[in-house]
C-alpha positions as CSV (number, residue, x, y, z in Angstrom):
1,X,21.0,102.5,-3.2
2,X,17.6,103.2,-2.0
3,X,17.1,104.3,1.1
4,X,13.3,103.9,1.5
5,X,14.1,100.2,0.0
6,X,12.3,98.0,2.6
7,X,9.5,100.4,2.1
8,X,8.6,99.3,-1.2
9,X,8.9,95.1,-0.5
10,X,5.7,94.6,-2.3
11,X,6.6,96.2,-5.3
12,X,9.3,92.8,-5.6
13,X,6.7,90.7,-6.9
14,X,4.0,93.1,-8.6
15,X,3.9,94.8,-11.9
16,X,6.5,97.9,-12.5
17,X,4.3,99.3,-14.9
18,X,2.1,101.8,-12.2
19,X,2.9,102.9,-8.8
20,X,2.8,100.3,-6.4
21,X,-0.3,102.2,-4.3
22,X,-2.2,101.8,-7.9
23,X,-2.0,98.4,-8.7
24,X,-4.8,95.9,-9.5
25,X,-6.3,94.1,-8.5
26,X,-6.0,94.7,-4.7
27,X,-3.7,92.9,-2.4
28,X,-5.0,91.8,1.5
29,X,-2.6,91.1,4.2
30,X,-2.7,87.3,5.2
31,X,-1.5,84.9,8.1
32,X,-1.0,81.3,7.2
33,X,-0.3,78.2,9.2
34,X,-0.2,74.4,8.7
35,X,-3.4,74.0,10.8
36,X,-5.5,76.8,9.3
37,X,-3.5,77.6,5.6
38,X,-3.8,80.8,4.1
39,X,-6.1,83.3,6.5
40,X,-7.5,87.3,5.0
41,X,-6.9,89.3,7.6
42,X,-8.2,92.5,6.0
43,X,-7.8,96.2,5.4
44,X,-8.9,99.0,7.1
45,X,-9.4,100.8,3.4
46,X,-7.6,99.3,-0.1
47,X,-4.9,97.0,0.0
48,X,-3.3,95.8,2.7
49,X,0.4,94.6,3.8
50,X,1.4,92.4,6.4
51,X,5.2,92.3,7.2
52,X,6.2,91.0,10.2
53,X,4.9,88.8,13.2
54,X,5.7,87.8,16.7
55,X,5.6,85.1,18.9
56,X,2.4,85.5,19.8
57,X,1.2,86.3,16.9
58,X,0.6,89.9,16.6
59,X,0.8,91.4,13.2
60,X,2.6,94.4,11.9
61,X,2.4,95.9,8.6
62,X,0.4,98.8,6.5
63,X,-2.5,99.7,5.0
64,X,-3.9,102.5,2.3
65,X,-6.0,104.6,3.2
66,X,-8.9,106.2,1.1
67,X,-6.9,109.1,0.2
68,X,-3.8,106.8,-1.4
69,X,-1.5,106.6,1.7
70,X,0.0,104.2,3.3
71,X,-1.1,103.7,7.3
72,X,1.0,101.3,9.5
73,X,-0.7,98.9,11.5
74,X,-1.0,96.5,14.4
75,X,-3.1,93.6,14.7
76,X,-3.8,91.7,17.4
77,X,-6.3,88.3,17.6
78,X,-8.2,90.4,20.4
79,X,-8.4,93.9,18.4
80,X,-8.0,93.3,15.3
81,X,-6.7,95.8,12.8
82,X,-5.8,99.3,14.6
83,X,-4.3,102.4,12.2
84,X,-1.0,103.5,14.1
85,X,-0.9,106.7,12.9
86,X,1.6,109.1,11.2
87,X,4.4,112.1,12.8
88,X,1.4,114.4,11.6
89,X,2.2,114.0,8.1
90,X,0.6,111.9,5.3
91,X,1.7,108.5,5.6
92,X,4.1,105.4,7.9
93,X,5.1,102.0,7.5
94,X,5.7,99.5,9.9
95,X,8.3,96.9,9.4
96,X,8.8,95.0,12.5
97,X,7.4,94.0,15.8
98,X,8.4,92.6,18.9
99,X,7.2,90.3,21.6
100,X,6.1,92.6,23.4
101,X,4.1,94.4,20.8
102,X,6.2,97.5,20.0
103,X,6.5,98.2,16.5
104,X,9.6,99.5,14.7
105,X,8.7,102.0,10.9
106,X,8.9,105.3,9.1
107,X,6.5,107.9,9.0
108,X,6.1,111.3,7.4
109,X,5.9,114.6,9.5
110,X,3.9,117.6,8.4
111,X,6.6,119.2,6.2
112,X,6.9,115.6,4.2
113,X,10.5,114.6,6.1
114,X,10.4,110.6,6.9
115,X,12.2,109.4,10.2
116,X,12.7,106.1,11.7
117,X,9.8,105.3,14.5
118,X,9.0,103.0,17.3
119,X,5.0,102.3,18.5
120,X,4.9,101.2,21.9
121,X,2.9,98.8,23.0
122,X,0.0,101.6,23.8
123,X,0.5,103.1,20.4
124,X,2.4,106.3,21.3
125,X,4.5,107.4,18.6
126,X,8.2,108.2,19.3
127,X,10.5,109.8,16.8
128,X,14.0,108.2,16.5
129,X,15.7,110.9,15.3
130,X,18.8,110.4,12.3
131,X,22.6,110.0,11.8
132,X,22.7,113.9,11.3
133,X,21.0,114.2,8.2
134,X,17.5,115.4,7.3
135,X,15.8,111.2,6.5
136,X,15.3,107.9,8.1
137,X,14.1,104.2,8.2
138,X,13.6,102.2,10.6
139,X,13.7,98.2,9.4
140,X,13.5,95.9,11.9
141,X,13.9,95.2,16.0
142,X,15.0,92.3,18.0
143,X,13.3,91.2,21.7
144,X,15.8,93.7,23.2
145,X,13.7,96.9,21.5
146,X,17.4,97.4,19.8
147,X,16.4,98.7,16.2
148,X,18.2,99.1,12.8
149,X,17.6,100.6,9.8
150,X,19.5,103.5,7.3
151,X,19.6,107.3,7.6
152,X,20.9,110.2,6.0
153,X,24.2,111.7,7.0
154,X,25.2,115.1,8.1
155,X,24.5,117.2,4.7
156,X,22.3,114.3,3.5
157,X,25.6,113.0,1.3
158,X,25.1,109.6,1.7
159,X,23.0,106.8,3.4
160,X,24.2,104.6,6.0
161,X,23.2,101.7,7.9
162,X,22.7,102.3,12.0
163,X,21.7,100.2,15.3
164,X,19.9,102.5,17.8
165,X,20.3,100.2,21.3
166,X,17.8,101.6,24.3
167,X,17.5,105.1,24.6
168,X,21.2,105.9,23.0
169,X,22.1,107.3,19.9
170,X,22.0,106.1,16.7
171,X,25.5,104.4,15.9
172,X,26.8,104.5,12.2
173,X,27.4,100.6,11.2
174,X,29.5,102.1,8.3
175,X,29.6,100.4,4.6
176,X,31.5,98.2,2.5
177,X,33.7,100.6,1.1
178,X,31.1,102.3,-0.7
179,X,29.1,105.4,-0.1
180,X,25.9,103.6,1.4
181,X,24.7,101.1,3.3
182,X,21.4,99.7,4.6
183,X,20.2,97.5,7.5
184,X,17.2,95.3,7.1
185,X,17.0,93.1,10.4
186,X,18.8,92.6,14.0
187,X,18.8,89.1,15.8
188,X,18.6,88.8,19.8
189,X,22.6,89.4,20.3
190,X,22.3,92.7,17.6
191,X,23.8,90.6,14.7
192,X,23.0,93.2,11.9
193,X,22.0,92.2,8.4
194,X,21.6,94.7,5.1
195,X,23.3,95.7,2.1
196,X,26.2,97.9,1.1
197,X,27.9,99.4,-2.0
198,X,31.4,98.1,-2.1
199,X,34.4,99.8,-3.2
200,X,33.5,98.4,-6.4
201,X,30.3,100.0,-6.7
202,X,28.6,96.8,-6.4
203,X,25.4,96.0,-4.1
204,X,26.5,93.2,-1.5
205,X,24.8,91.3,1.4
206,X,26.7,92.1,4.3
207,X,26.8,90.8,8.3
208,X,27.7,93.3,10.6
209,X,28.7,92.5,14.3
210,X,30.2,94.4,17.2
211,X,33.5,91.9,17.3
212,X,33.6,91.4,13.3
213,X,32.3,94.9,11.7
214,X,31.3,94.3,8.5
215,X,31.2,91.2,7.0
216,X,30.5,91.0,3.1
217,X,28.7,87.6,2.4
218,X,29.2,87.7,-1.3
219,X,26.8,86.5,-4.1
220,X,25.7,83.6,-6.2
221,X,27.3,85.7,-8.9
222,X,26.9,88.7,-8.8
223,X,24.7,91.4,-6.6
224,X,23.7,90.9,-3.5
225,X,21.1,91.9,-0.5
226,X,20.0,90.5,3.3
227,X,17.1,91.0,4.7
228,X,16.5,88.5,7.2
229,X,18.5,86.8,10.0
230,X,18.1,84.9,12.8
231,X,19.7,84.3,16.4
232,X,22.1,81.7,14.7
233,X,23.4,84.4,12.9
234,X,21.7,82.8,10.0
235,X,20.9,85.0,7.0
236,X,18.4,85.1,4.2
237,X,17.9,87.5,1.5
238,X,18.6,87.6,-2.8
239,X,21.3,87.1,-5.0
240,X,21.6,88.2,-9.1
241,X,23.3,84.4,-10.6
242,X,26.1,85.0,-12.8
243,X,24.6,86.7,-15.8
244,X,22.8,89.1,-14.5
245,X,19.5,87.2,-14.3
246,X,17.6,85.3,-12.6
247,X,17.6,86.3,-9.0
248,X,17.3,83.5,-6.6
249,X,16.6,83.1,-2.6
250,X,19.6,82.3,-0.7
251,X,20.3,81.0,2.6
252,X,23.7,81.9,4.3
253,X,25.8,80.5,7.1
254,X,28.9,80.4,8.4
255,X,30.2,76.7,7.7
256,X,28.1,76.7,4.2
257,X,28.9,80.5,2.7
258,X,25.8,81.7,0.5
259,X,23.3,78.7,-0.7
260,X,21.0,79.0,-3.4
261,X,17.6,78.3,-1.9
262,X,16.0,77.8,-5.9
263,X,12.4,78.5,-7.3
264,X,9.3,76.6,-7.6
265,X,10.4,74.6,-10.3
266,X,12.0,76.8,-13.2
267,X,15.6,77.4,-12.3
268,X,15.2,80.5,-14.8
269,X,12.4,82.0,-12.7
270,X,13.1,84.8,-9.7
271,X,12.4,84.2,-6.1
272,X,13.6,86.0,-2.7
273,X,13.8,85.2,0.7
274,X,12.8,88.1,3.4
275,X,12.0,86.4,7.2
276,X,13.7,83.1,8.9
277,X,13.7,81.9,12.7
278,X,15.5,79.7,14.8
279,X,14.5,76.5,12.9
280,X,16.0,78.1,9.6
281,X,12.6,78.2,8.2
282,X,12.4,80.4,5.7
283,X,9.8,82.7,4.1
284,X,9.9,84.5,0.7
285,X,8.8,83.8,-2.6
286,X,9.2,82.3,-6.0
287,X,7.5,82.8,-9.5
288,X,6.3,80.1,-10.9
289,X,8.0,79.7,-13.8
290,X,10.9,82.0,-16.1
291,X,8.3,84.2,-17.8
292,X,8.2,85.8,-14.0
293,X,4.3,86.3,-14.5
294,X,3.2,85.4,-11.3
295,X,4.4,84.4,-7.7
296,X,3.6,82.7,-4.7
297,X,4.5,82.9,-1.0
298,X,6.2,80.2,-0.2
299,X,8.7,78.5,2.9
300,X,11.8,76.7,2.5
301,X,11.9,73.9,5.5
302,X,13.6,70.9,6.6
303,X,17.7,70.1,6.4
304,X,17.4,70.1,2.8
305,X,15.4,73.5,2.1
306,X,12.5,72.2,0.3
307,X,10.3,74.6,-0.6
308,X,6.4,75.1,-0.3
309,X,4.0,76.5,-2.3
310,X,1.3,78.5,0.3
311,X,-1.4,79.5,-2.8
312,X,-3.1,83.0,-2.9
313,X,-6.2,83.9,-2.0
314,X,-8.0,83.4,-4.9
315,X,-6.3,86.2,-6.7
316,X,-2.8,85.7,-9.2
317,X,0.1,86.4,-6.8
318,X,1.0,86.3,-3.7
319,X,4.6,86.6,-1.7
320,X,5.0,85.6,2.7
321,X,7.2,88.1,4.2
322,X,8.1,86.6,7.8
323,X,7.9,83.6,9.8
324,X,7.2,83.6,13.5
325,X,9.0,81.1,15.8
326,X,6.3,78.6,15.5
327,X,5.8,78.8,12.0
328,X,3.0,80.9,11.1
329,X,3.9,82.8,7.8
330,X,2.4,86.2,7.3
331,X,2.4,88.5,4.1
332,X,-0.1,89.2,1.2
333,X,-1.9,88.2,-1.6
334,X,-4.1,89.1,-4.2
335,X,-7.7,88.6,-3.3
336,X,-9.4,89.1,-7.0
């Protein structure tokens, strides 16, 4: 278990070969809708990552810089593309906004240490601190400013999943019987979604609620992980199918348990699912056929789940990362 995992989304559908700040060609954040498709929205150096969107349609993601690191970033239709800054070290992320614009990430300090961080909606930088330990993330934030993510216990033994609600404490969300959890994404009533090592040593999807605890959704066969949820209590994320291989997207619910979301086409090729709202559309992606070459963003919609291709932008791959309340899709593509 990871604990910088949400960190490193775009390395899910790019080459393993180099490090993900090296890769070619280069990669532009992008919003898509129905009305307008598939939009460049830029960099403010290299490549550029969108990862989350509100209702209005501010964008939150990160950038790399001309020295190598990653920035994190706010965009807004009036401002465009603004550089949030670091905790004086070399590098942030951002990994979730709200409706009101604050922004929920990691950034380094000047000794190198990551924390969980909040941007408000001015751009001041707030530190959010850890479960004791020395390292945190912060992973996603609901229209309450709650926010969750994973942080180093006391003696940095393990990693756990936490919700941080207002100005409290961080509170430990525990794991599945293993040593380490991770929370990805909080809905509106701070349903928690993320992953867990079981007593088994496995990697499972898990729910977590203040009535419930933790809730292990299972797998399509065998490991699992969430990543997105909505205020249904509705969860994406990807499962390994029995075998070991392929991974697929799956949508999970209450009433229906863990449903395979499939691929473009193959059933032997990968896909994931990362954002969903309140209409259970979905946004992820899928390669396009078993040799897992290349990928493209795409959304699962309707009753039935069918799934979308969205393109690229002119480059080889692409993958959509959230989905706003009204549909638009954000994420990134290749642009050559």
């Amino acid at each position: 278990m990871k604990l910088y995992s949400a960190l490193l989304l775009p390395l899910l559908c790019l080459s393993f070969d180099v490090p993900a700040f090296a890769q070619q060609p280069t990669q532009h954040a992008f919003i898509w809708s129905q009305k307008s498709s598939m939009k460049d929205l830029g960099s403010l150096g290299a490549s550029s990552y969108a990862v989350a969107i509100n209702a209005s349609g501010q964008v939150a993601g990160y950038f790399v810089n001309g020295l190598g690191n990653p920035h994190a970033f706010r965009r807004t239709t009036s401002g465009g593309m603004k550089d949030l800054g670091t905790l004086g070290g070399d590098f942030s992320f951002a990994s979730g906004i709200d409706n009101s614009g604050v922004v929920v990430g990691s950034a380094s300090n000047a000794s190198g240490t990551v924390h969980a961080v909040l941007w408000t909606a001015k751009g001041v930088i707030k530190d959010l601190g850890t479960l004791g330990g020395s390292s945190s993330e912060g992973s996603g934030i609901n229209q309450k400013a709650d926010i969750v993510g994973s942080s180093s216990t006391q003696g940095d033994t393990a990693t756990h999943a936490f919700i941080k609600i207002g100005s409290r404490r961080m509170t430990d969300l525990g794991t599945l019987g293993g040593a380490s959890s991770v929370a990805s994404a909080v809905n509106f009533y701070r349903a928690v979604a993320g992953n867990s090592i079981t007593g088994n040593g496995d990697d499972h999807a898990f729910l977590w609620t203040k009535a419930g605890g933790m809730q292990d959704l299972g797998t399509l066969g065998q490991l699992s992980d969430a990543i997105g949820i909505n205020d249904l209590e509705h969860v994406v994320g990807y499962s390994f199918l029995t075998g070991g291989s392929p991974f697929h997207a799956f949508l999970w619910t209450k009433s229906g348990g863990m449903q395979d979301l499939g691929t473009l086409g193959d059933f032997d090729a990968n896909s994931d699912s990362f954002g969903i709202n309140r209409s259970d559309e979905i946004a992820g992606y899928s390669y396009t056929d078993h040799t897992n070459a290349v990928c493209h963003a795409v959304v699962w919609r309707g009753t039935n789940h069918q799934i979308s291709d969205l393109g690229t932008l002119g480059g080889k791959n692409s993958t959509s990362s959230a989905i706003n309340a009204s549909g638009t899709v954000v994420g990134w593509s290749d642009i050559n």
